[in-house]
C-alpha positions in Angstrom: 33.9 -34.1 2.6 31.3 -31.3 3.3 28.1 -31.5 5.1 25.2 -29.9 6.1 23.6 -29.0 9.4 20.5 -29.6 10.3 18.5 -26.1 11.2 14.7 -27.7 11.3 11.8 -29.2 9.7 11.2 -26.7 7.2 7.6 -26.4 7.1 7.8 -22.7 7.5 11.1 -20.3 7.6 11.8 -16.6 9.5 10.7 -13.9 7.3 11.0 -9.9 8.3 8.5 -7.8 5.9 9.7 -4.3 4.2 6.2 -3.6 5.5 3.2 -5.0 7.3 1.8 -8.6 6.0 -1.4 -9.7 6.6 -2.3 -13.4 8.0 -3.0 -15.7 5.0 -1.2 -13.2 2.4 0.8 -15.2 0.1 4.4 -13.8 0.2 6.5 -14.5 -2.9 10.9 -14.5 -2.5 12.0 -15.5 -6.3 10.9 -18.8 -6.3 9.7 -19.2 -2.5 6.6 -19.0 -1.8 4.8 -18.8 1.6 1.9 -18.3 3.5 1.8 -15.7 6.7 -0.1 -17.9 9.0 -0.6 -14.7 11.1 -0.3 -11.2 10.8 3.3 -10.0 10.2 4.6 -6.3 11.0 6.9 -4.9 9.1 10.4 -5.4 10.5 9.3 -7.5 12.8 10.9 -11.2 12.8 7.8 -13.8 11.7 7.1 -16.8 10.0 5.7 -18.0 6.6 4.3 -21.5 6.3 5.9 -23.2 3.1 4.2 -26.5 3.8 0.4 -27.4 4.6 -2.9 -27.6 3.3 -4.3 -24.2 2.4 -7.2 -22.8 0.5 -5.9 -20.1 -2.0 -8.2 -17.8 -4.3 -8.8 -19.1 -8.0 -11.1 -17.3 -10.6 -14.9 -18.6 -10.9 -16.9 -19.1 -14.1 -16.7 -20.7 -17.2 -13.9 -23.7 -17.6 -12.3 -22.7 -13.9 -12.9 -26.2 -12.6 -9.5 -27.7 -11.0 -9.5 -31.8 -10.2 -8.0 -33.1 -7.5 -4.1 -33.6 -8.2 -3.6 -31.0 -10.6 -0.6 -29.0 -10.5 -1.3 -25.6 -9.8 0.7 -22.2 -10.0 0.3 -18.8 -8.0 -0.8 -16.0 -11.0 1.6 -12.9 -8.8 -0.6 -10.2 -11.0 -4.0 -11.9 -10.9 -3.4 -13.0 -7.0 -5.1 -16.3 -7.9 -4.3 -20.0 -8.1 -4.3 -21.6 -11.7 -3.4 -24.5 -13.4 -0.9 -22.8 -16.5 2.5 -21.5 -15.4 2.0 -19.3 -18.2 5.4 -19.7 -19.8 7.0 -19.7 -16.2 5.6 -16.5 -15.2 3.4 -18.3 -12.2 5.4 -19.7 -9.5 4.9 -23.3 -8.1 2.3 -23.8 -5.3 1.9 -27.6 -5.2 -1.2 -30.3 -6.1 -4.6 -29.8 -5.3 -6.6 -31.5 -2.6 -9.8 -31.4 -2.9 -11.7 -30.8 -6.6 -13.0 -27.6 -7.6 -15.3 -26.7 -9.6 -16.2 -23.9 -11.9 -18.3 -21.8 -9.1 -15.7 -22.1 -6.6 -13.9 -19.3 -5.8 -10.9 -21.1 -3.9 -8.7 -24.0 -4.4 -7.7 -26.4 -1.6 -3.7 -26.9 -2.6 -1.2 -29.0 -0.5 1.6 -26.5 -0.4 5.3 -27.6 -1.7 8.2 -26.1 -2.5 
């Protein structure tokens, strides 16, 4: 029978940049996303969170508004938070938090893979 090994908790993973990341720049591998908690320089071993509470950017204005326990997807062209996958384009971020409303210009998402 085969088994697996436990490595750890997974609430982030290692993650070595092509070039230098930012702290709180969303960092997408396929379907993986994650969050650089801080800054990351390129080549350099770091670590992106892929679990947690974290406020991402969503557009403001008209019909923006996100409730509280909608799914929401990460727009990779628009760098914003949404609520359409837009025919699978967007990638998974998780369910939102804590409501937002039209004005808002960020999103408070509980981060999932």
């Amino acid at each position: 029978m085969a088994t697996a090994q436990f490595i750890h908790d997974g609430r982030s993973i290692d993650y070595t940049p092509g070039s230098d990341v930012a702290a709180g720049a969303v960092v997408l591998q396929t379907d993986l996303i994650g969050v650089a908690k801080t800054p990351i320089a390129s080549g350099t071993l770091g670590a992106l969170a892929v679990e947690g509470v974290f406020d991402f950017p969503k557009a403001a204005g008209g019909s923006t508004a996100i409730a509280a326990g909608a799914i929401v997807y990460w727009d990779v062209a628009d760098q914003e938070a949404k609520t359409d996958d837009e025919s699978a384009a967007n990638k998974l971020l998780g369910k939102v938090v804590k409501a937002a409303v039209d004005a808002d210009t960020t999103v408070r998402v509980l981060l999932r893979q």
